[in-house]
mmCIF file of the C-alpha atoms, coordinates in Angstrom:
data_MODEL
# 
_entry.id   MODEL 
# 
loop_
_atom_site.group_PDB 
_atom_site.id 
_atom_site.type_symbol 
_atom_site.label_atom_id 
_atom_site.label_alt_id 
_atom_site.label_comp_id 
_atom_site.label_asym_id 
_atom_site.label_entity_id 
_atom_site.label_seq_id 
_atom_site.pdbx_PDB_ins_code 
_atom_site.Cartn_x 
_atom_site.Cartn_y 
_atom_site.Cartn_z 
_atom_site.occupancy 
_atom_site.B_iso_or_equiv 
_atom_site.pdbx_formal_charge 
_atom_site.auth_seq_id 
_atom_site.auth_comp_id 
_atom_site.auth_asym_id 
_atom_site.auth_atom_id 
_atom_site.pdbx_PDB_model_num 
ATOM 1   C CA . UNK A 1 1   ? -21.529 -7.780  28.735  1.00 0.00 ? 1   UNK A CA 1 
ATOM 2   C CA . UNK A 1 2   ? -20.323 -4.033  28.573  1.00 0.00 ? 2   UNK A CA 1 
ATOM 3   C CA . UNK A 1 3   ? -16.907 -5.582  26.691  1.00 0.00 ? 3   UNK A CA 1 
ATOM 4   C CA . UNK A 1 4   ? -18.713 -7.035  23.863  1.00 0.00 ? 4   UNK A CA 1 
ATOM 5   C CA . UNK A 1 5   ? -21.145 -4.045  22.826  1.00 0.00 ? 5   UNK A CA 1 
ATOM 6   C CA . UNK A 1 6   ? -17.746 -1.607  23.350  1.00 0.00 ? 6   UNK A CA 1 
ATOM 7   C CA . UNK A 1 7   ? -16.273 -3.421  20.632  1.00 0.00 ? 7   UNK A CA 1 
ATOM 8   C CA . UNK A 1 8   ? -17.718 -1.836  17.719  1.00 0.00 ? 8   UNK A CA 1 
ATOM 9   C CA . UNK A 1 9   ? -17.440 1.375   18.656  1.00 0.00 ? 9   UNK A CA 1 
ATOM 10  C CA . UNK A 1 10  ? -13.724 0.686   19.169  1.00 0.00 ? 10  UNK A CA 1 
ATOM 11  C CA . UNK A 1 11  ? -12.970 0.051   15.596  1.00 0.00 ? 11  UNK A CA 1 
ATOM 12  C CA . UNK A 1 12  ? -13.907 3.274   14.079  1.00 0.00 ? 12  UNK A CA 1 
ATOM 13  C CA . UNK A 1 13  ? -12.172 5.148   16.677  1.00 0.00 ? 13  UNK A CA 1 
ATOM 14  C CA . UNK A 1 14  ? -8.960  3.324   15.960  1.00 0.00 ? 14  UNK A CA 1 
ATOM 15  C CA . UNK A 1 15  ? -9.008  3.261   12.590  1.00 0.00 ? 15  UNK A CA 1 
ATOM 16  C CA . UNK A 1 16  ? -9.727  6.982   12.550  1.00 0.00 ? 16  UNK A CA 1 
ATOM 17  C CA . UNK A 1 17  ? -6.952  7.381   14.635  1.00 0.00 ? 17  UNK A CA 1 
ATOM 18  C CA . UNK A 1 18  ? -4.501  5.417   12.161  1.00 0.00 ? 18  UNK A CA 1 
ATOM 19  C CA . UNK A 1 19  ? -5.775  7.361   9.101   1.00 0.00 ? 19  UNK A CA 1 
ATOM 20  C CA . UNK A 1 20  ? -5.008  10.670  10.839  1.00 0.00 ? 20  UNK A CA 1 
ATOM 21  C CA . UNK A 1 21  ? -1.942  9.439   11.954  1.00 0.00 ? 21  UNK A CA 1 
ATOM 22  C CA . UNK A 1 22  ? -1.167  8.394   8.842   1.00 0.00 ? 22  UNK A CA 1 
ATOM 23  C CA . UNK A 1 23  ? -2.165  11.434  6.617   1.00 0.00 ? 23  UNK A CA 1 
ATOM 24  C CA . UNK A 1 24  ? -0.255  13.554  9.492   1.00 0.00 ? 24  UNK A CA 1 
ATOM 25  C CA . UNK A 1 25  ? 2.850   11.714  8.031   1.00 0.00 ? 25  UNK A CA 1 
ATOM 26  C CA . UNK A 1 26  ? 2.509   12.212  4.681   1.00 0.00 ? 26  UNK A CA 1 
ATOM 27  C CA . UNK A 1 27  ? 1.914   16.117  5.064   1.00 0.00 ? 27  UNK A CA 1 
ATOM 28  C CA . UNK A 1 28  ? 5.277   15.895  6.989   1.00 0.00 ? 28  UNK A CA 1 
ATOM 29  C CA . UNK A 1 29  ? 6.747   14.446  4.559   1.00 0.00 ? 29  UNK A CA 1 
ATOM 30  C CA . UNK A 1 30  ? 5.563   16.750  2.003   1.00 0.00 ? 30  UNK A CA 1 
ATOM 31  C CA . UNK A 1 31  ? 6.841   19.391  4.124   1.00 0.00 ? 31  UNK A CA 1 
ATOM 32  C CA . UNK A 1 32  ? 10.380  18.312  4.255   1.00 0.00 ? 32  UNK A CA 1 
ATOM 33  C CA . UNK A 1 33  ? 10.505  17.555  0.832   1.00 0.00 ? 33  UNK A CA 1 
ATOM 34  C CA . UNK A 1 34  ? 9.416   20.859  -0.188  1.00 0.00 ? 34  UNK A CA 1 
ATOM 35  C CA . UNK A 1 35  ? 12.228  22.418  1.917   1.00 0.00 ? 35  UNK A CA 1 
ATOM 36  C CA . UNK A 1 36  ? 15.102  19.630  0.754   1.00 0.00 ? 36  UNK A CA 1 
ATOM 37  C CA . UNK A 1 37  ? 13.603  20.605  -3.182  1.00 0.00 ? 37  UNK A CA 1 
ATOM 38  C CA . UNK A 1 38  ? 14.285  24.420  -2.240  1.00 0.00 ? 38  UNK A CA 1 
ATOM 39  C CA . UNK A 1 39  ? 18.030  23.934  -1.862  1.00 0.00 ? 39  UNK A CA 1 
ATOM 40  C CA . UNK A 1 40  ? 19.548  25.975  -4.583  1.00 0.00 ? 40  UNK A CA 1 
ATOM 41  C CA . UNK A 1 41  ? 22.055  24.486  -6.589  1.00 0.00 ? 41  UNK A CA 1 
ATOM 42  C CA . UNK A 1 42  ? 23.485  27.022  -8.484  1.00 0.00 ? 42  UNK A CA 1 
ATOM 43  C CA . UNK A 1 43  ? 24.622  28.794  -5.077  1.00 0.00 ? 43  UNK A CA 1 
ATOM 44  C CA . UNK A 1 44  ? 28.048  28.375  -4.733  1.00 0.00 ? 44  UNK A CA 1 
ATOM 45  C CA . UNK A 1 45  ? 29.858  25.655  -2.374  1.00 0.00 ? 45  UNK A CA 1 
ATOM 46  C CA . UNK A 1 46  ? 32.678  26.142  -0.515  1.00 0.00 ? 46  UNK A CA 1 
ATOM 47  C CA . UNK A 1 47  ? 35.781  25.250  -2.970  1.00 0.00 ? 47  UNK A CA 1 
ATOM 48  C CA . UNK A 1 48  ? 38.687  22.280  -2.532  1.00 0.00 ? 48  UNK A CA 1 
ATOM 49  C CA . UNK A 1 49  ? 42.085  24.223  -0.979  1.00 0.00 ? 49  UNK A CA 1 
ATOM 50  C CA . UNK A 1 50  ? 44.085  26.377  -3.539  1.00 0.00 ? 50  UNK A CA 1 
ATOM 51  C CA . UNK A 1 51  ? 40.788  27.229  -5.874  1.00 0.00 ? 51  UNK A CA 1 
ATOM 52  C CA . UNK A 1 52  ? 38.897  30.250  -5.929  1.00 0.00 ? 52  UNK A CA 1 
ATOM 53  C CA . UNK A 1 53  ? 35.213  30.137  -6.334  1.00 0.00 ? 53  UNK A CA 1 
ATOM 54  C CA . UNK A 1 54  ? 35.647  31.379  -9.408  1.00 0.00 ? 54  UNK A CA 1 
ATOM 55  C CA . UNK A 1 55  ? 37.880  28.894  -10.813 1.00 0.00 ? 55  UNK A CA 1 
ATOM 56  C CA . UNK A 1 56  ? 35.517  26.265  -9.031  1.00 0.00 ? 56  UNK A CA 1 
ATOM 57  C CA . UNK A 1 57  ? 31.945  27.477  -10.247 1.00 0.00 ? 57  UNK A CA 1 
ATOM 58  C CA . UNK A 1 58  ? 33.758  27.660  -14.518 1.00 0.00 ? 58  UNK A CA 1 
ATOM 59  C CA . UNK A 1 59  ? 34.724  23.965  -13.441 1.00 0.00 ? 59  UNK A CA 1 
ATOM 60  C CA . UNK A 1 60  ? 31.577  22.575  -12.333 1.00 0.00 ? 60  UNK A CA 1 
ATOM 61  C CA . UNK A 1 61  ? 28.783  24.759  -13.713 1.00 0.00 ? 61  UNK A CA 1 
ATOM 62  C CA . UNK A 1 62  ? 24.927  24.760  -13.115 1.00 0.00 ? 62  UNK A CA 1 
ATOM 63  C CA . UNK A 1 63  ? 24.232  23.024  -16.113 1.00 0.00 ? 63  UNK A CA 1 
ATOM 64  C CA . UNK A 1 64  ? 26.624  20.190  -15.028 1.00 0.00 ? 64  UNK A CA 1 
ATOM 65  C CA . UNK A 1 65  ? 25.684  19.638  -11.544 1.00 0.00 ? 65  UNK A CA 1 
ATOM 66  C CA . UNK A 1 66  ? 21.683  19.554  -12.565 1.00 0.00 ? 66  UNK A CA 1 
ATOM 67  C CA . UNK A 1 67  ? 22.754  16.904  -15.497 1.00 0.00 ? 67  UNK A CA 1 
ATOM 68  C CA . UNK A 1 68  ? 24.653  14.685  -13.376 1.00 0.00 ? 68  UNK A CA 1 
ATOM 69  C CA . UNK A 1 69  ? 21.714  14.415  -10.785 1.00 0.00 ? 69  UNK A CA 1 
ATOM 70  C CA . UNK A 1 70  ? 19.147  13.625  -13.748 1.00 0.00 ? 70  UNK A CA 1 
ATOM 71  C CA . UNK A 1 71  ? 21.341  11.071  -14.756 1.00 0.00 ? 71  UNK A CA 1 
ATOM 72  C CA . UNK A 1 72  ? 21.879  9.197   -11.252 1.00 0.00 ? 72  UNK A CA 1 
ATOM 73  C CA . UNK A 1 73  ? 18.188  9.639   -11.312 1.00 0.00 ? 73  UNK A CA 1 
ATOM 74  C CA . UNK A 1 74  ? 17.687  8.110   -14.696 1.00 0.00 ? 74  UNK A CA 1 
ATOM 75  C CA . UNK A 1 75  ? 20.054  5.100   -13.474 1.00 0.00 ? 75  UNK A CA 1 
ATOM 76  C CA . UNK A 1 76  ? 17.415  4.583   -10.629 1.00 0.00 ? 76  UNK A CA 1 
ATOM 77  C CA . UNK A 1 77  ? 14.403  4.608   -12.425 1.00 0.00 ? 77  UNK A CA 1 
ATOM 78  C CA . UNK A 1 78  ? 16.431  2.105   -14.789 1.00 0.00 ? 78  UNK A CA 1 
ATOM 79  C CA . UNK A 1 79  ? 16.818  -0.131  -11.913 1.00 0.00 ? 79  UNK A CA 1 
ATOM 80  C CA . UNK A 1 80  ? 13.488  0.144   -10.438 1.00 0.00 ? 80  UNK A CA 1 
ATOM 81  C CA . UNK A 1 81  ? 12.314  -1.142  -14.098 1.00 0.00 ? 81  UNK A CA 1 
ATOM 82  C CA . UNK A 1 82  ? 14.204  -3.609  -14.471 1.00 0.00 ? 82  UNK A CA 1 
ATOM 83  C CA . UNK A 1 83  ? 13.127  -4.952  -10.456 1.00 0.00 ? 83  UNK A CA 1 
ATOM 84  C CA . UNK A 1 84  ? 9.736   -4.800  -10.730 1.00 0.00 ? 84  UNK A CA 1 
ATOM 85  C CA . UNK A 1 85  ? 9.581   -6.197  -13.859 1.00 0.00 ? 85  UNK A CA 1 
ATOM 86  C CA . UNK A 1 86  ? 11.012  -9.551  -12.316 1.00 0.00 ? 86  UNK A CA 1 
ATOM 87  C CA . UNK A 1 87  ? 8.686   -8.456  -9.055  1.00 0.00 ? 87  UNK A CA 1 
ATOM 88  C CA . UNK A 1 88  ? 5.375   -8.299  -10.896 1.00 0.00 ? 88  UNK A CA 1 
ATOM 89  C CA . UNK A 1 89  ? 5.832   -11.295 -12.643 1.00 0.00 ? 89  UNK A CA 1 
ATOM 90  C CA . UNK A 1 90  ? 6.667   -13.136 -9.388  1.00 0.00 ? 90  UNK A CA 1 
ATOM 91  C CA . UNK A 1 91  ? 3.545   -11.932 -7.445  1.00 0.00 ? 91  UNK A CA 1 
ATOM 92  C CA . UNK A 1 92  ? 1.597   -12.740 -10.311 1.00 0.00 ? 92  UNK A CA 1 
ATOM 93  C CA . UNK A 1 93  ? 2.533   -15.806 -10.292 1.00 0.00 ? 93  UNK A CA 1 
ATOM 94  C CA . UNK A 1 94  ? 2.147   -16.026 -6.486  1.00 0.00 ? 94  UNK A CA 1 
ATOM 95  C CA . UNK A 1 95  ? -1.405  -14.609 -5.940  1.00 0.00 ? 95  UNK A CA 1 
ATOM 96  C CA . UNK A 1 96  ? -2.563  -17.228 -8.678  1.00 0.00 ? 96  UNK A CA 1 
ATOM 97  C CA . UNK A 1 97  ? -1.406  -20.275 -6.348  1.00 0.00 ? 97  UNK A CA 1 
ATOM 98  C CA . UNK A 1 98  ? -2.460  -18.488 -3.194  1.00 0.00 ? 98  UNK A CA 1 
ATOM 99  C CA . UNK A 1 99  ? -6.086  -18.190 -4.169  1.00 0.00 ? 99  UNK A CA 1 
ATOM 100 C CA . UNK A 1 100 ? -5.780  -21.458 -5.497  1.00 0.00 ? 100 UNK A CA 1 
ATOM 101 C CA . UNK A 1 101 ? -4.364  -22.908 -2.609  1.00 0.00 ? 101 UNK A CA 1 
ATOM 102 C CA . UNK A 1 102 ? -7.315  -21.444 -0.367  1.00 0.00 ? 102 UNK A CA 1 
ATOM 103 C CA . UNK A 1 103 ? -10.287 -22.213 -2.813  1.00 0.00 ? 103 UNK A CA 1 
ATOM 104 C CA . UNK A 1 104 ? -12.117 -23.843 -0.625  1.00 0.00 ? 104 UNK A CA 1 
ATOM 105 C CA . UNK A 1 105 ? -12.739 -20.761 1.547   1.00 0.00 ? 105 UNK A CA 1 
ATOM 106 C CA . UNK A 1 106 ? -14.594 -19.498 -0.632  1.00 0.00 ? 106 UNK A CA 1 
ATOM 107 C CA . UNK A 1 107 ? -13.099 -16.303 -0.802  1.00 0.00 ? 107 UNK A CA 1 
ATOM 108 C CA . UNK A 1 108 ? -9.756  -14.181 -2.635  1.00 0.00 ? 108 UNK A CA 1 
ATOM 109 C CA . UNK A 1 109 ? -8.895  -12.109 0.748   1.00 0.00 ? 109 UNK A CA 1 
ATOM 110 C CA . UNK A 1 110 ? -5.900  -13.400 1.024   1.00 0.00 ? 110 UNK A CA 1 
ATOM 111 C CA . UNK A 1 111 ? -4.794  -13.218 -2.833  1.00 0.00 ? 111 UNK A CA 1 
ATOM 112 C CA . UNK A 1 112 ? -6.198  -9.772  -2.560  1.00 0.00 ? 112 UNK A CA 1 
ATOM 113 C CA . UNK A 1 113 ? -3.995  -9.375  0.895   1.00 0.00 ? 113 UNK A CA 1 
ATOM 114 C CA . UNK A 1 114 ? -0.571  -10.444 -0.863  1.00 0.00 ? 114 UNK A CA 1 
ATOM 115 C CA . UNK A 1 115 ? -1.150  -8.690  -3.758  1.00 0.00 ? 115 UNK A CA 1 
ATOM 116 C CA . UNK A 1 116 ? -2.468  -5.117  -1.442  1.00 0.00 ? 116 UNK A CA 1 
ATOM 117 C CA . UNK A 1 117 ? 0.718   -5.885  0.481   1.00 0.00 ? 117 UNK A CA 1 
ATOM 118 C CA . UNK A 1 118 ? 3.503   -6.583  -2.973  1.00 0.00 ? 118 UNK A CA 1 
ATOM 119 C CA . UNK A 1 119 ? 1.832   -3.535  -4.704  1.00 0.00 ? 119 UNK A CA 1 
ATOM 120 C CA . UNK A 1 120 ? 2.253   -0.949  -1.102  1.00 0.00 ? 120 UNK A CA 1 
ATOM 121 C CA . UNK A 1 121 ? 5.973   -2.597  -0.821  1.00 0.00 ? 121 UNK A CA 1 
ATOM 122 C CA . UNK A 1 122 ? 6.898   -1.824  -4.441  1.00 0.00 ? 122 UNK A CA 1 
ATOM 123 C CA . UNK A 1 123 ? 5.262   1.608   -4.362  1.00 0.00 ? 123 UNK A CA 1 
ATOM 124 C CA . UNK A 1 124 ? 7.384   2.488   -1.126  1.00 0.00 ? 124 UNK A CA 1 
ATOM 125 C CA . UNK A 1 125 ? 10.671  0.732   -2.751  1.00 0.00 ? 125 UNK A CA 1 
ATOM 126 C CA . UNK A 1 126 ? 9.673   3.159   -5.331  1.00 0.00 ? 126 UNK A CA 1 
ATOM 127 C CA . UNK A 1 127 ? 9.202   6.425   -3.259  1.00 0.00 ? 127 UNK A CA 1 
ATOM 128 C CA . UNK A 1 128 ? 11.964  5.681   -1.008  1.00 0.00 ? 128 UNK A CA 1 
ATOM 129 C CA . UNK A 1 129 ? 14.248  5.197   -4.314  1.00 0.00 ? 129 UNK A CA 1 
ATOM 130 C CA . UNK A 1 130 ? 13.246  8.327   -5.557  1.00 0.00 ? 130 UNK A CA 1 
ATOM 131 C CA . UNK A 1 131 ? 13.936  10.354  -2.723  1.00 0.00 ? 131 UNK A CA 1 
ATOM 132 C CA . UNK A 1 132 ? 17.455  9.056   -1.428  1.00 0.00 ? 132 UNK A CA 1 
ATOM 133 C CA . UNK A 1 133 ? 18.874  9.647   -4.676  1.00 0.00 ? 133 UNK A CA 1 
ATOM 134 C CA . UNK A 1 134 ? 17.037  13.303  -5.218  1.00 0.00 ? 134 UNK A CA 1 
ATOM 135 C CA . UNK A 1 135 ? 18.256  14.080  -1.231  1.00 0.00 ? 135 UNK A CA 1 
ATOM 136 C CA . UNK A 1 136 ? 21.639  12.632  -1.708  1.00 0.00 ? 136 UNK A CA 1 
ATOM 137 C CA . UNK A 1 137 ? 23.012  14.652  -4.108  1.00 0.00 ? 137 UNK A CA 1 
ATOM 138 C CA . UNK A 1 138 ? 22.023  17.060  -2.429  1.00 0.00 ? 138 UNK A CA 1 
ATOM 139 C CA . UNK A 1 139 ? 23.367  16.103  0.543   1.00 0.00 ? 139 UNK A CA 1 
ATOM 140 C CA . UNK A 1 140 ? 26.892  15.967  -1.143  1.00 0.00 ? 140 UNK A CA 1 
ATOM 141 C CA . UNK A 1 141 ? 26.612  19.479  -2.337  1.00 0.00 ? 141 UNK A CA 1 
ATOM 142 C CA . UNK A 1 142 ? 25.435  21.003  1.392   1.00 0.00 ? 142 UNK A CA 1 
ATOM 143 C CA . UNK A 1 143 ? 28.559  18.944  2.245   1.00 0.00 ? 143 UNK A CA 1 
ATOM 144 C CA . UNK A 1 144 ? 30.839  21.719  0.409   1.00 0.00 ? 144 UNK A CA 1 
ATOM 145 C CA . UNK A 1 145 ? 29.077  24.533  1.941   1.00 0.00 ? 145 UNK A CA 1 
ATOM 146 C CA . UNK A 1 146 ? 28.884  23.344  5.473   1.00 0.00 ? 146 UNK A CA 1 
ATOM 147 C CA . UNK A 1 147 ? 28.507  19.961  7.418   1.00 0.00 ? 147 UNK A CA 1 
ATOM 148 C CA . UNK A 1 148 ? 25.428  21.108  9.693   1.00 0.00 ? 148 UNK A CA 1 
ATOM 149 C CA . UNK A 1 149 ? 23.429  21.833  6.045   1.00 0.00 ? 149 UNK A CA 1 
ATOM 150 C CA . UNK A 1 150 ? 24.466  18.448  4.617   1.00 0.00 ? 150 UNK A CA 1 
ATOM 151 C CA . UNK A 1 151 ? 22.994  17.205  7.896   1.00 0.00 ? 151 UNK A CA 1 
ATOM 152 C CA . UNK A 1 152 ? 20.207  19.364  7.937   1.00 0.00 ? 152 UNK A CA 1 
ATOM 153 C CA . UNK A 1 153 ? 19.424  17.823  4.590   1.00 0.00 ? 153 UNK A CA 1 
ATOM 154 C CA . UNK A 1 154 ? 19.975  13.970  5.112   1.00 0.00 ? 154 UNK A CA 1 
ATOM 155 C CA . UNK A 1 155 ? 17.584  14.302  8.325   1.00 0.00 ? 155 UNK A CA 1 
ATOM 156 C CA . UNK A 1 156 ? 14.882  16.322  6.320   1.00 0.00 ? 156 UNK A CA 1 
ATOM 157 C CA . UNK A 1 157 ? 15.194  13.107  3.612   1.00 0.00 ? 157 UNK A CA 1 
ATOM 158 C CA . UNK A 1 158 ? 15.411  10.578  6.343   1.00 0.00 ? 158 UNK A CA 1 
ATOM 159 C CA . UNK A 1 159 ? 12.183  12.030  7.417   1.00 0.00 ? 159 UNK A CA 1 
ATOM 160 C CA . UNK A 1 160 ? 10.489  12.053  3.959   1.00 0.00 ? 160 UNK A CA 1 
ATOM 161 C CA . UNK A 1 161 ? 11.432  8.672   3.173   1.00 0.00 ? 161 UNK A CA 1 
ATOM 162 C CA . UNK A 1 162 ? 10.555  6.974   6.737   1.00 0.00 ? 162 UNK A CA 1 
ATOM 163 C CA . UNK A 1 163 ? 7.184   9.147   7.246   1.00 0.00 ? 163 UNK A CA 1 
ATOM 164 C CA . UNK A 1 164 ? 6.198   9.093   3.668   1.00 0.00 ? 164 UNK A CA 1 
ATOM 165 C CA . UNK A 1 165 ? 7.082   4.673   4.008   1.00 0.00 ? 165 UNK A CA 1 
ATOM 166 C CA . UNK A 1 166 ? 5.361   4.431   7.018   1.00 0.00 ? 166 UNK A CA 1 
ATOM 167 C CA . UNK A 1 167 ? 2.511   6.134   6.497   1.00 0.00 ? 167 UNK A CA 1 
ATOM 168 C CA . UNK A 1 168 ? 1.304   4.512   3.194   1.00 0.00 ? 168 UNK A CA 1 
ATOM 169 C CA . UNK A 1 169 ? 1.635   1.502   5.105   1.00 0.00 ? 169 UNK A CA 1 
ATOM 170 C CA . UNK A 1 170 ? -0.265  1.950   7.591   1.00 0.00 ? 170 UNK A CA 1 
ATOM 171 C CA . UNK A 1 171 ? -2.751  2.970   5.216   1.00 0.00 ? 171 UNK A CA 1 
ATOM 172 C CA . UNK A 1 172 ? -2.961  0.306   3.000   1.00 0.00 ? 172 UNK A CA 1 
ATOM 173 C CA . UNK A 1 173 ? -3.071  -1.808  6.215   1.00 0.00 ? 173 UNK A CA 1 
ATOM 174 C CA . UNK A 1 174 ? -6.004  0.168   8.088   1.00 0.00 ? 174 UNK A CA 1 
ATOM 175 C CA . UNK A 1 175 ? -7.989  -0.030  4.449   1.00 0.00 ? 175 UNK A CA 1 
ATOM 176 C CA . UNK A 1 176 ? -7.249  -3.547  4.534   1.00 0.00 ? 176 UNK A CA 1 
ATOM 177 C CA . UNK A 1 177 ? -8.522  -4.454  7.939   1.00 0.00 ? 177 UNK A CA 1 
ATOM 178 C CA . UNK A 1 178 ? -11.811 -2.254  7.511   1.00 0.00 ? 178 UNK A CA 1 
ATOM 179 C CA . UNK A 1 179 ? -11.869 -4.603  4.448   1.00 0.00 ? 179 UNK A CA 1 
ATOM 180 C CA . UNK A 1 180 ? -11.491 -7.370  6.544   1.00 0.00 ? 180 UNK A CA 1 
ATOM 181 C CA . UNK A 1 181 ? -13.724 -6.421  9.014   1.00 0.00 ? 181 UNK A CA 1 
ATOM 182 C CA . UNK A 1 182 ? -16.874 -5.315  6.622   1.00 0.00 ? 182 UNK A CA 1 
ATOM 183 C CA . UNK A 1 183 ? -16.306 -9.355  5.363   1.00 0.00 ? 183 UNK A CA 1 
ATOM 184 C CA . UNK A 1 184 ? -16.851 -10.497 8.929   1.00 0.00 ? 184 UNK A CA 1 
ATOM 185 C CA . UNK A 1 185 ? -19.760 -8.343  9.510   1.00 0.00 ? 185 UNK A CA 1 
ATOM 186 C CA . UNK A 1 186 ? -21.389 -9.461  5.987   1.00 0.00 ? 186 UNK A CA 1 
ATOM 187 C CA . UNK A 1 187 ? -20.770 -12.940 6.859   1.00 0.00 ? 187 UNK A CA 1 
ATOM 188 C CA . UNK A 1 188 ? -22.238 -12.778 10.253  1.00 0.00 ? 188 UNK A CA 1 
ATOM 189 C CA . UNK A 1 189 ? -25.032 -11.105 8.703   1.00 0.00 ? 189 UNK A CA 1 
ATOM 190 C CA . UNK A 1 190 ? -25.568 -13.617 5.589   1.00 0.00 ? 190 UNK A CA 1 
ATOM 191 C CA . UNK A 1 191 ? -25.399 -16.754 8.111   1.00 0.00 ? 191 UNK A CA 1 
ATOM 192 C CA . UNK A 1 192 ? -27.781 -15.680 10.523  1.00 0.00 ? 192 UNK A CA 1 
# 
């Protein structure tokens, strides 16, 4: 039938599509991170009522505002260490009884699936960490100059984060069909 010999030819197409797709999103992301990382900090906000700028950039100098983001950043990474500490552990511990519990299929796909799918979800907990606390301080310091830049800014992270998430997904989930699928094929193969 027509149906069954289109088949392969379907795969590669779709799976081409999804890594284009997907590499399309990370260079998007890339993009907007490159403009959110251009934001210059030592440009002065707008002040509180009843202070010059002046008065307000001897208050809160450069040198302040750039330590105070490394060390929200610093509590982050902290965190993250701390998390998947407890994380890896767990999965370990998980993957173990999974390909245990499926030993009789002859095969660690699906160990190798949890374990592909813990490892992407703890890199984008990672990514996405990183960038909402780079964006949002910056988004509270567009917020003195002007509402439509803190906007501006929170959008351009809201895209890095989501495209940057989405995409390494869908990556790690196209390379782990094609996987999936050159098993089939091998088996199909090896059994007759």
């Amino acid at each position: 039938s027509a149906g069954a010999t289109d088949a392969p030819f379907t795969v590669p197409i779709a799976s081409t599509i999804i890594v284009v797709c997907s590499l399309l999103g990370i260079i998007w992301a890339v993009v907007n991170y490159v403009f959110i990382r251009a934001i210059d900090l030592s440009y002065p906000a707008r002040t509180p009522l009843g202070i010059t700028e002046e008065q307000h950039i001897k208050l809160i100098d450069l040198g302040d505002k750039i330590a105070m983001e490394g060390i929200i950043i610093q509590g982050a990474k902290e965190f993250l260490t701390q998390e998947y500490l407890v994380c890896f552990i767990f999965v370990a511990i998980m993957a173990v009884i999974i390909f245990v519990a499926i030993e009789q299929m002859h095969t660690a796909y699906t160990a190798f699936a949890f374990l592909l799918g813990a490892i992407t979800s703890m890199v984008c907990g990672a990514v996405g960490m990183m960038i909402a606390t780079f964006t949002n301080y910056r988004v509270t310091y567009c917020a003195k100059r002007s509402l439509a830049d803190a906007f501006r800014t929170a959008y351009q992270g809201g895209c890095v984060m989501g495209f940057a998430l989405v995409s390494i997904g869908l990556l790690s989930k196209s390379d782990l069909y094609l996987a999936l699928l050159i098993l089939i094929l091998f088996y199909v193969k090896l059994m007759g």
